[in-house]
C-alpha positions in Angstrom: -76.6 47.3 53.1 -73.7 49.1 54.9 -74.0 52.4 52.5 -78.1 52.0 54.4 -76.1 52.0 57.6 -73.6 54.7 56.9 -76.4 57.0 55.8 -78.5 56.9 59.1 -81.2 55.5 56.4 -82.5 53.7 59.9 -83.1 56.4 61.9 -86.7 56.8 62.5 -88.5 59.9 64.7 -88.7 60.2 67.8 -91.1 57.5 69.2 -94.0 60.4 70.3 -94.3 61.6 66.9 -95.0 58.6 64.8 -97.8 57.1 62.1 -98.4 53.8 64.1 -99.4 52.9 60.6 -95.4 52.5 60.2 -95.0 50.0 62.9 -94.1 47.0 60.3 -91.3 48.6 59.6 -89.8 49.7 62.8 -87.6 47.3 64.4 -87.3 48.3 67.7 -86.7 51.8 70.0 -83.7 53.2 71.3 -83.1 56.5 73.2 -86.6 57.3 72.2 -85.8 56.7 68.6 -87.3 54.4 66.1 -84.9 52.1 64.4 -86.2 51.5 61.0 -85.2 47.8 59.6 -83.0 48.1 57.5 -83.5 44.7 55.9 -86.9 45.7 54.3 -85.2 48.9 53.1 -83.2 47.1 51.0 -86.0 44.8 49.7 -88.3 47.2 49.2 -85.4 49.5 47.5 -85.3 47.1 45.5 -88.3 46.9 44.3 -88.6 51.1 43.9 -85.5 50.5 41.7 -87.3 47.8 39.2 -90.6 49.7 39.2 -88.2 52.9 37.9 -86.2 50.9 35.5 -89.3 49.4 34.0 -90.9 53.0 33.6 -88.3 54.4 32.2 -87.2 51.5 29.9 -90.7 51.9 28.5 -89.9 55.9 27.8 -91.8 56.9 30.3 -91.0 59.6 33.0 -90.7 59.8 36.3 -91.4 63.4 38.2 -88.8 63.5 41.6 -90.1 66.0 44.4 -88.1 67.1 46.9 -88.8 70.6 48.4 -87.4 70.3 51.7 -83.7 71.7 52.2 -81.7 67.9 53.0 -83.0 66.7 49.3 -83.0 69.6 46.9 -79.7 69.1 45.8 -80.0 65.3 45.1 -83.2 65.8 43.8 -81.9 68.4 41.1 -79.0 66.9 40.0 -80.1 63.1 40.3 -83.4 63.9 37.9 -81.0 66.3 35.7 -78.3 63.4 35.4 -81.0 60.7 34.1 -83.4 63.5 32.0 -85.9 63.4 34.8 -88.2 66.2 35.7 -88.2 67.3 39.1 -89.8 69.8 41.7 -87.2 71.5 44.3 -88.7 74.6 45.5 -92.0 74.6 45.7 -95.0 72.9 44.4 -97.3 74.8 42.7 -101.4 73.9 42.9 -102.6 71.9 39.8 -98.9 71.0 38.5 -100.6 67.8 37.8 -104.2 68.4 37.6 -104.7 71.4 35.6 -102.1 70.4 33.1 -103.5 73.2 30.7 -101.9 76.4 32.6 -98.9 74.6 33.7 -98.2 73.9 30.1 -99.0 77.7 28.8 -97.0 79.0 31.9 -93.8 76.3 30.4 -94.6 77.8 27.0 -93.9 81.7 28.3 -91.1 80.4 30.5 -89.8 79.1 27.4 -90.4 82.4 25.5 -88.8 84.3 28.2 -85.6 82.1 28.2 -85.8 83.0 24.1 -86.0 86.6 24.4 -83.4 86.9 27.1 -81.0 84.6 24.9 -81.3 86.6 21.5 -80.8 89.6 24.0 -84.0 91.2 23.1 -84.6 92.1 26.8 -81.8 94.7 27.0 -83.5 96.1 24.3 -86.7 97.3 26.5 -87.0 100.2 28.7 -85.5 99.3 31.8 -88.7 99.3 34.1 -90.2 96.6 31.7 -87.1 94.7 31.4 -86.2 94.6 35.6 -90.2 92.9 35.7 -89.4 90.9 32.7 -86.4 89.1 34.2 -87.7 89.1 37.3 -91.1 87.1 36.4 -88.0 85.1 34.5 -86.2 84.2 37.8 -89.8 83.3 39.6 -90.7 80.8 36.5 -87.5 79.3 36.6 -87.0 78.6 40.1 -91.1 77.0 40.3 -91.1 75.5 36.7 -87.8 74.8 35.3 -87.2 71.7 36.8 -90.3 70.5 34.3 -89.8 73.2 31.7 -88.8 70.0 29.0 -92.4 67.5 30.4 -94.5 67.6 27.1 -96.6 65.4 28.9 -97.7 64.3 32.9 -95.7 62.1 33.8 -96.1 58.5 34.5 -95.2 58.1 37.9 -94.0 60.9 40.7 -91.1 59.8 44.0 -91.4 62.0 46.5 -89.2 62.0 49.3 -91.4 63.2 53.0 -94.6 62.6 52.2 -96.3 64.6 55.2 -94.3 67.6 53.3 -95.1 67.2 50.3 -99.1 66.7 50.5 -100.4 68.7 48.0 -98.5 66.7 45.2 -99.5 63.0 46.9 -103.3 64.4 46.5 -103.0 65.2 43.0 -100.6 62.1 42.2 -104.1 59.9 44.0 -106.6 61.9 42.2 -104.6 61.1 38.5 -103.8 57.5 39.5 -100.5 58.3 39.2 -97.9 55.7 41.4 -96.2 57.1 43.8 -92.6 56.2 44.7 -91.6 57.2 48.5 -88.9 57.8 50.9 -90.9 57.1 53.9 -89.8 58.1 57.6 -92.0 57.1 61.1 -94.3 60.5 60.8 -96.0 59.3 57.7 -98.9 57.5 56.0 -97.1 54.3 54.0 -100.8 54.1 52.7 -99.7 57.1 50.7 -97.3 55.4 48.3 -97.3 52.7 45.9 -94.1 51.6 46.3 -92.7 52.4 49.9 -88.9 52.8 51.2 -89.0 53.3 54.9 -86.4 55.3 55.7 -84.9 58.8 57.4 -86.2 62.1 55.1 -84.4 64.1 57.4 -80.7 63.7 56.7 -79.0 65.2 53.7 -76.9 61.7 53.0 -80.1 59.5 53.5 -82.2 61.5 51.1 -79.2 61.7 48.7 -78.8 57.7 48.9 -82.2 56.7 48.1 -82.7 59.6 45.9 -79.5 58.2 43.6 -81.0 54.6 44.1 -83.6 55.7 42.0 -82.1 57.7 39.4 -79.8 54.7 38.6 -83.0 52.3 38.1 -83.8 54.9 35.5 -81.0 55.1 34.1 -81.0 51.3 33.9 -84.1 51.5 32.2 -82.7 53.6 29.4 -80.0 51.6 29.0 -81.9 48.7 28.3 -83.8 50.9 25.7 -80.5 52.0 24.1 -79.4 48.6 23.5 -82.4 46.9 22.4 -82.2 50.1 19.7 -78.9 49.2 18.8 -80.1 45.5 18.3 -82.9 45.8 16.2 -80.1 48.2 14.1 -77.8 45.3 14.0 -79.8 42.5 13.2 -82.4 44.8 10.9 -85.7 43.8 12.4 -88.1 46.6 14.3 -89.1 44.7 17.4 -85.1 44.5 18.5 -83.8 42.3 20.9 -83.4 41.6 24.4 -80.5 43.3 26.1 -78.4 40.6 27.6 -77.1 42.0 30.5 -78.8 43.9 33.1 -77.6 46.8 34.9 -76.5 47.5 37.7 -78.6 47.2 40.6 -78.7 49.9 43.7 -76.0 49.1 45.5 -77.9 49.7 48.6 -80.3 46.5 48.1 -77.5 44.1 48.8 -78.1 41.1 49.9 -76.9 39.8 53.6 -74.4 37.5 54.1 -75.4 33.9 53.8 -76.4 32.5 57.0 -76.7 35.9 58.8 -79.8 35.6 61.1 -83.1 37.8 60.7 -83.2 41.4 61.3 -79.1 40.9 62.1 -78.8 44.2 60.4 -81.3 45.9 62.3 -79.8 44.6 65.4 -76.5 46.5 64.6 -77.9 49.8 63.6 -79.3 49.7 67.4 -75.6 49.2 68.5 -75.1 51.9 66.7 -77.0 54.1 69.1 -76.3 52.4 72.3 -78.3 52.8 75.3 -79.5 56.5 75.7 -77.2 57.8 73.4 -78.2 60.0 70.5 -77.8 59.4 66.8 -74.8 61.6 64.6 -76.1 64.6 64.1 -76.1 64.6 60.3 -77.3 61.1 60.2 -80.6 62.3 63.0 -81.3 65.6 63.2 -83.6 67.1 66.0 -86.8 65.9 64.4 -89.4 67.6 66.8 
């Protein structure tokens, strides 16, 4: 709960731009801010984190998105860590519902990557060539973050869902769940499995965005052992894993005792009467 804290996770929008639909997870306001509370973060962090695990211990995949400049990085090198696919820079129009192109535009990016490798580019006139790695660059920077999907993928998290519209429309239209880093502009409505929280800082974004990747990883690692099981005792079904791993640390539990929305209570005495949130934490939000 205090890495929530220390990541300005509560930090809502400022109270004239909000979705009222997000009022059940707003604790109070503050300097014009809405605090988010924190304790159903972690709860329904929580439950983001067993939805991934169970996706991923199943071998399915899970597409992150993240276009906006605070969760690129996580959202390249979280998804990369854990074999993910992911979406950084922009979102191209039918990524998920006219699978067909997407997949012939993977196959040339994958032919381009061949040609470039065995060196047979240098071998063109340069014109040709300077095009040639140039289309190269494009495909890479829209498609290589999926270049390895052989299939759609069976869920999609998306961090800002008011940014990232046109994939929540063709998540909906597929039936795909949808996984959410949710701030106090948005639709909850939206998402399947909703984590209120601030899109807008680069440490929030990377915190939830992590939280995720490690209940896939979980999920694999569950897989891996219930392989080596079935190895070990000779039988195809395997066996249960006995240990579990490690949950997010962010969906820690309060102290025993500690009175209801007690956490929320101290991420407003964080901001204090008129005073503004950290900067990185909060930025301006418009």
């Amino acid at each position: 709960m205090r890495e929530l804290l220390e990541a300005g996770v509560h930090f809502g929008h400022q109270t004239r731009r909000w979705n009222p639909k997000m009022k059940r997870f707003i604790f109070t306001e503050r300097g014009g801010i809405y605090i988010i509370d924190l304790q159903q973060t972690s709860e329904l962090l929580q439950e983001a984190y067993d939805f991934a695990r169970n996706i991923s211990s199943r071998g399915g995949s899970i597409l992150f998105v993240g276009t906006k400049k605070q969760a690129q990085d996580s959202i390249e090198q979280e998804a990369a860590r854990v074999g993910m696919p992911y979406v950084s820079n922009r979102w191209l129009g039918g990524l998920l519902t006219n699978w067909k192109t997407i997949t012939d535009r993977i196959a040339h990016l994958h032919e381009l990557r061949r040609l470039k490798t065995e060196g047979q580019l240098d071998l063109l006139p340069a014109k040709e060539r300077i095009t040639m790695l140039a289309e190269l660059e494009k495909l890479e920077s829209n498609l290589g973050g999926v270049a390895d999907l052989k299939r759609q993928p069976d869920a999609v998290f998306i961090v800002d869902l008011k940014k990232e519209q046109l994939a929540v429309r063709e998540a909906r239209r597929l039936g795909l769940p949808i996984i959410a880093l949710v701030d106090t502009n948005c639709d909850p409505d939206e998402a399947d499995y909703v984590i209120p929280g601030n899109d807008d800082a680069i440490r929030s974004c990377s915190l939830i965005v992590r939280a995720i990747a490690k209940g896939v990883a979980a999920g694999q690692t569950r897989v891996t052992e219930a392989e080596l099981a079935a190895r070990s005792n000779g039988v195809a079904n395997g066996s249960a894993p006995t240990e579990e791993a490690d949950a997010p640390a962010t969906a820690e539990t309060p102290a025993e005792g500690a009175p209801a929305g007690a956490v929320a209570q101290v991420a407003v005495s964080q901001v204090g009467e008129g005073q503004a949130p950290p900067a990185e934490a909060a930025p301006a939000k418009g």
